[in-house]
Structure formats: C-alpha cells, structure tokens
N, C-alpha and C positions, 0 to 999 in steps of 0.2 A: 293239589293233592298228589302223593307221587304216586307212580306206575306202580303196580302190584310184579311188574316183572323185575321193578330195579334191582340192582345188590343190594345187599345190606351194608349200613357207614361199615368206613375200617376199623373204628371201636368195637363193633358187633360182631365181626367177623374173628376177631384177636380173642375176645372174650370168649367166642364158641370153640377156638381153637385150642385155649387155655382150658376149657374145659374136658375137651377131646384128650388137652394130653394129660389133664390130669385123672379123667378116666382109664386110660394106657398104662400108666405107673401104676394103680391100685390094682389092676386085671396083675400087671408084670409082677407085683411083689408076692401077690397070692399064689401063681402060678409057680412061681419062681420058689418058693417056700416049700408048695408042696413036692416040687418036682425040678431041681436045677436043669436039669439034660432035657426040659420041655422046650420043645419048638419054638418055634416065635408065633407060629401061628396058632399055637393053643391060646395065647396071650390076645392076639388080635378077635377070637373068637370070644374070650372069656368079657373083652369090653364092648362088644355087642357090633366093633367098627370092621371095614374091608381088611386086607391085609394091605393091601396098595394105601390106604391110607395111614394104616402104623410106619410101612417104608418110607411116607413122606416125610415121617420127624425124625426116624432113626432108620439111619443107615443096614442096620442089623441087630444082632441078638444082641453079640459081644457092646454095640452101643446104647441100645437099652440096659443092661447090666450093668454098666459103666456109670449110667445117669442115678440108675437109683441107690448106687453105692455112693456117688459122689454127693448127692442129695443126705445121706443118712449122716456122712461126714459131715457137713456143713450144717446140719441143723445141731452133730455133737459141737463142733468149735462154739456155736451162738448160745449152747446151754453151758459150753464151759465159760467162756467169757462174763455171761450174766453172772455165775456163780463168783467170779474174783469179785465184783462188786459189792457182794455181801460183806458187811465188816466183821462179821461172824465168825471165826473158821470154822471152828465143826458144823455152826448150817453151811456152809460154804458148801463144805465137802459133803455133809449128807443131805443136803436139797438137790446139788448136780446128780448125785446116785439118783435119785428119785425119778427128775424130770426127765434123767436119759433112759430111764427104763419104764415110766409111763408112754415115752414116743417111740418106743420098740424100734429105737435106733441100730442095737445086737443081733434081729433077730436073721438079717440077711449077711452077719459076715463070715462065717463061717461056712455059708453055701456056695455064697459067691469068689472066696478066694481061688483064686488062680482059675479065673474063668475067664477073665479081661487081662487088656495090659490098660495098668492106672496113667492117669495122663502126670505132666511134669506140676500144675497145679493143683492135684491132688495128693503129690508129693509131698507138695509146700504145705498144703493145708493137715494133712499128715503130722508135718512135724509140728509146726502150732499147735493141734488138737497133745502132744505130748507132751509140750512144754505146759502146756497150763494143766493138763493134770500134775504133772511133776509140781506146780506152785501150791494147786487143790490142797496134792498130800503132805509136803513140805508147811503149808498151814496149819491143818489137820495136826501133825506129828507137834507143834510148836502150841497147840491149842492144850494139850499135854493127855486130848482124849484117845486118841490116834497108837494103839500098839506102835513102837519104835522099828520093831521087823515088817512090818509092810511095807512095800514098797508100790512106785505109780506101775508097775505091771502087771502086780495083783488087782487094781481095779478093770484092769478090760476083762480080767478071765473071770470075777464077779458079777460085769455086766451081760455076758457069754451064758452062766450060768444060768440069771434071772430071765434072759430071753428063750432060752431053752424049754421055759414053762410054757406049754401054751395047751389049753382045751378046747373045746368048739364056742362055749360062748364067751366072745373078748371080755363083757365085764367080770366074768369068774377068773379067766386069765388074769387081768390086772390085778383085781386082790390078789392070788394066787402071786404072782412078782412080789409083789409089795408085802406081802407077809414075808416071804423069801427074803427080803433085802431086810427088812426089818431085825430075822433074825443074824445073815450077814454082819449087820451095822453091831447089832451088839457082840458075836464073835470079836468084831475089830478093834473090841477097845483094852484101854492099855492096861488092865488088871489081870488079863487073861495070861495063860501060860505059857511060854514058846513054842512057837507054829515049828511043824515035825519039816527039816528037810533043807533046801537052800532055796531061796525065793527067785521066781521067773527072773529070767536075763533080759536087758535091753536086748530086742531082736530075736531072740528066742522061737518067736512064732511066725515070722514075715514069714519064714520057709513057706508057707499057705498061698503067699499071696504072688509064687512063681508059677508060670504056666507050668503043666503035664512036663512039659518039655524041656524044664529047665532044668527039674529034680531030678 
C-alpha cells in the first residue's frame, strides 16, 4: 500500500498543473476584459491561487497577455484551416465566421493590443492566419455569393464587431453574435449595393498593435 505522505505520480501532478493553468487564463481573460491596466494580482486572486504560484508559469503580466493572445490566434489559424476543407465555399466562408465568433476569439484584440511585444512565431502564425482568410474570401468571391467589394480586411473588423456584443449571461451573448453575424452574412452578399467609401488597407490597423511608445 503506498505512504499517504508519497507524491503524487508525475501524470498527477502535470494534470493538476494543467489544470491550475487553465484556471489562470479564464481568471486572466475575464480580468483582462473587464479591465486591461488590471494588475496581475487581481487575476491571481480571481483564480482562487497565491500570486507566487501564477509567477511560477508566467514570468509577468505582459507574459500572461502574451499567452492568451497567442492562444486566441492559434485556435483562429485551426478554425481557418478546417474551414479550407470544406468543399463548399460560401459554408467555407460562413461556417469560419461562425465558429470564430462562437470561441470569442475577438473579444481580447482590441484590449490587448499594444500591451505586449508579439513574439517572432506569432509573427508567423499572423501571417498564416491572413493568408487563408485571403483563400476563405477569394472562394467566397468565386462562389459568386460574396459581394466583389469585400475584401479579407473587412472580415477582422466584422469579427471585432460580433465580439463587441457581450451581456452578463454568455448564452444570451452568443445568440446576440450569432443574430449579428447572421444579419452581416446577409449584408455581404453580392446583390446588394456598393459599400460607401474605400475598403480597409492591408495593415491599416497593426498601428494597435505597437507599444504606447512606438506611436
């Protein structure tokens, strides 16, 4: 029988720690939503742990900030990816709408820019994440449902929009998106009349994502 003092295996101890840190990023993303310029230590408080123990996975604020931006990317590239698979194009393009704004993948970019410096693989994964949108609406546009004036920099500022909704109870939020995208999706389509003005530029918006200090 073992010792009731032993460790626990290192399976056990990986899983609790998996757990810890994925109670840290839910405390950080709430925190962080309501409030960017909040401490680190309102986040260590909000997931019930010490603060010496949030230090022990991240370094600081700016790398907690860091993680869950880079996390929000990387679940977009895996929902843009799955969407080229469809042989579909317009579900292509409007199931990716969908599923990125069911994972409220938007709702941290606009808080967090220019609060970090992005590392050089989030660079990478950056440009990936615009090259398959650029394919998304490049489909779309060839599907012949797709208005011809939209362009792939009108989708970030649509999904910007849909994460902007948010009320106290998530599932009224989610309808609340999903009704918004819905009416989007049909704005978008190509019978409609031309969109007033000249459409977002490549680059346009990074300006956001330079420190205080750069601007």
């Amino acid at each position: 029988m073992p010792n009731s003092t032993d460790s626990p295996p290192t399976g056990g101890r990986r899983a609790q720690a998996a757990r810890n840190d994925a109670v840290i990023l839910a405390a950080a993303r709430a925190v962080f939503l309501d409030d960017p310029k909040a401490p680190i230590a309102a986040v260590a408080e909000r997931a019930g742990v010490g603060i010496s123990a949030l230090y022990r996975r991240y370094a600081g604020k700016e790398d907690l900030l860091r993680k869950l931006c880079d996390d929000g990317l990387r679940r977009f590239v895996a929902e843009a990816e799955e969407a080229a698979d469809e042989p579909d194009d317009w579900a292509a393009f409007a199931g990716f709408l969908e599923r990125v704004v069911d994972a409220d993948v938007h709702s941290l970019t606009v808080h967090l820019a220019g609060t970090f410096t992005p590392t050089e693989e989030m660079g990478r994964a950056a440009v990936r994440a615009n090259e398959l949108v650029d394919g998304l609406v490049g489909r779309a546009h060839r599907s012949g449902r797709l208005r011809p004036d939209v362009v792939a920099q009108d989708v970030g500022l649509l999904l910007e929009g849909c994460a902007a909704i948010r009320v106290p109870d998530p599932g009224r939020t989610r309808e609340l998106r999903r009704r918004h995208l819905a009416v989007l999706l049909a704005g978008l389509a190509a019978s409609g009349p031309p969109l007033p003005g000249p459409p977002p530029a490549a680059g346009e918006f990074d300006w956001r994502w330079r420190s205080t200090a750069e601007r």
